[in-house]
N, C-alpha and C positions, 0 to 999 in steps of 0.2 A: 504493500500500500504506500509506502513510503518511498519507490521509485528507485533504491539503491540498489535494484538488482533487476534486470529484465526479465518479466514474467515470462516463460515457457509454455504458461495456458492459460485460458480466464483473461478476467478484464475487473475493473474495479471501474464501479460508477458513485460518482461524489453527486446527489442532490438531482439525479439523473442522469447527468452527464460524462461521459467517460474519460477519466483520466489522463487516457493517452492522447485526446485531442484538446485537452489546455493543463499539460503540469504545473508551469509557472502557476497558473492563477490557484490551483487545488495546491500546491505546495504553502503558499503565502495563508493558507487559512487553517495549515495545519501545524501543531506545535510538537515535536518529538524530544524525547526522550532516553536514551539508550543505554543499555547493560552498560558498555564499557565509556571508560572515561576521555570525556570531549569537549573537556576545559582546557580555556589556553593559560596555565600556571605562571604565567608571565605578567599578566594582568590583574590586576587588580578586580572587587566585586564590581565595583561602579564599573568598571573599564570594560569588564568582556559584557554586562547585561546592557551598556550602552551601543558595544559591537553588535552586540547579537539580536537588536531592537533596528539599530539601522541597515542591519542584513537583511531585517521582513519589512524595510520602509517606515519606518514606527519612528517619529520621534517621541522620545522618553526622559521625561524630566527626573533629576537625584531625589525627588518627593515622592516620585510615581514607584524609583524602584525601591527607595525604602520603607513605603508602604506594600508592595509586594512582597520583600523579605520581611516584614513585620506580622506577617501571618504565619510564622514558625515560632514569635516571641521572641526569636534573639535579641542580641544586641547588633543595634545597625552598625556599630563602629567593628565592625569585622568586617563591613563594605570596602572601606580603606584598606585592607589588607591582600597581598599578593595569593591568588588563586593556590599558589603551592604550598603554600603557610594552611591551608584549610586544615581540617579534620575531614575521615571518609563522610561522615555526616552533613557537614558542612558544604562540604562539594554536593551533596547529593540535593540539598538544599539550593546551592546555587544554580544547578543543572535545571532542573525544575523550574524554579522562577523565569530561567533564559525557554525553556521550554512552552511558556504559560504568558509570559510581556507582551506579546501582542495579540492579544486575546483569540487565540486560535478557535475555530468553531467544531476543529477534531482533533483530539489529543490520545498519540500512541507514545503508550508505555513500554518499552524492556527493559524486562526486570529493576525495576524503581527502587525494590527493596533490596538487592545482590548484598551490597554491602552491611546491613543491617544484620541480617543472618549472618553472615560469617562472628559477626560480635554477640548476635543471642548464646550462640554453639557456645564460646569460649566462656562466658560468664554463667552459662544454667550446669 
């Protein structure tokens, strides 16, 4: 659904219409997610979720994203802080929010929680 790999059979249709005749536009309204990690650790929070807002056309004010990260209750001053410095929770936190800023109208998940299990195993 997601386009990163050429279907072999089938078709996927968004609201009726088929995929394969407007990706651009069905990509831009959908927000992903992914198992593995696709933060750029170089960047700061502010830095990649203002990247990653004007990659889907979005502009996005530091109010807007830190009331998006403020629906996990952190502290917003980890925004300032270098992607690599994260915690796996953290990242997975940020990934989210980059996945969800421009209010996508279809949001695909892999594995959202990957990292969480690996920390339930280790502490139960």
């Amino acid at each position: 659904m997601a386009g990163l790999i050429r279907a072999d059979s089938g078709s996927v249709m968004i609201d009726g219409a088929l995929y394969e005749n407007y990706p651009t536009s069905v990509k831009r309204r959908m927000g992903l997610l992914f198992g593995e990690e696709t933060l750029i650790g170089e960047l700061t929070g502010y830095e990649y979720l203002e990247f990653v807002s004007l990659a889907y056309g979005v502009k996005t004010t530091r109010e807007a994203i830190e009331q998006l990260f403020g629906y996990f209750g952190d502290r917003i001053d980890v925004l300032s802080q270098q992607i690599s410095k994260y915690s796996t929770g953290m990242r997975q936190k940020a990934a989210l929010c980059a996945a969800v800023i421009h209010r996508p109208d279809i949001l695909i998940l892999d594995e959202p929680f990957a990292g969480s299990r690996d920390s339930y195993s280790r502490n139960s």
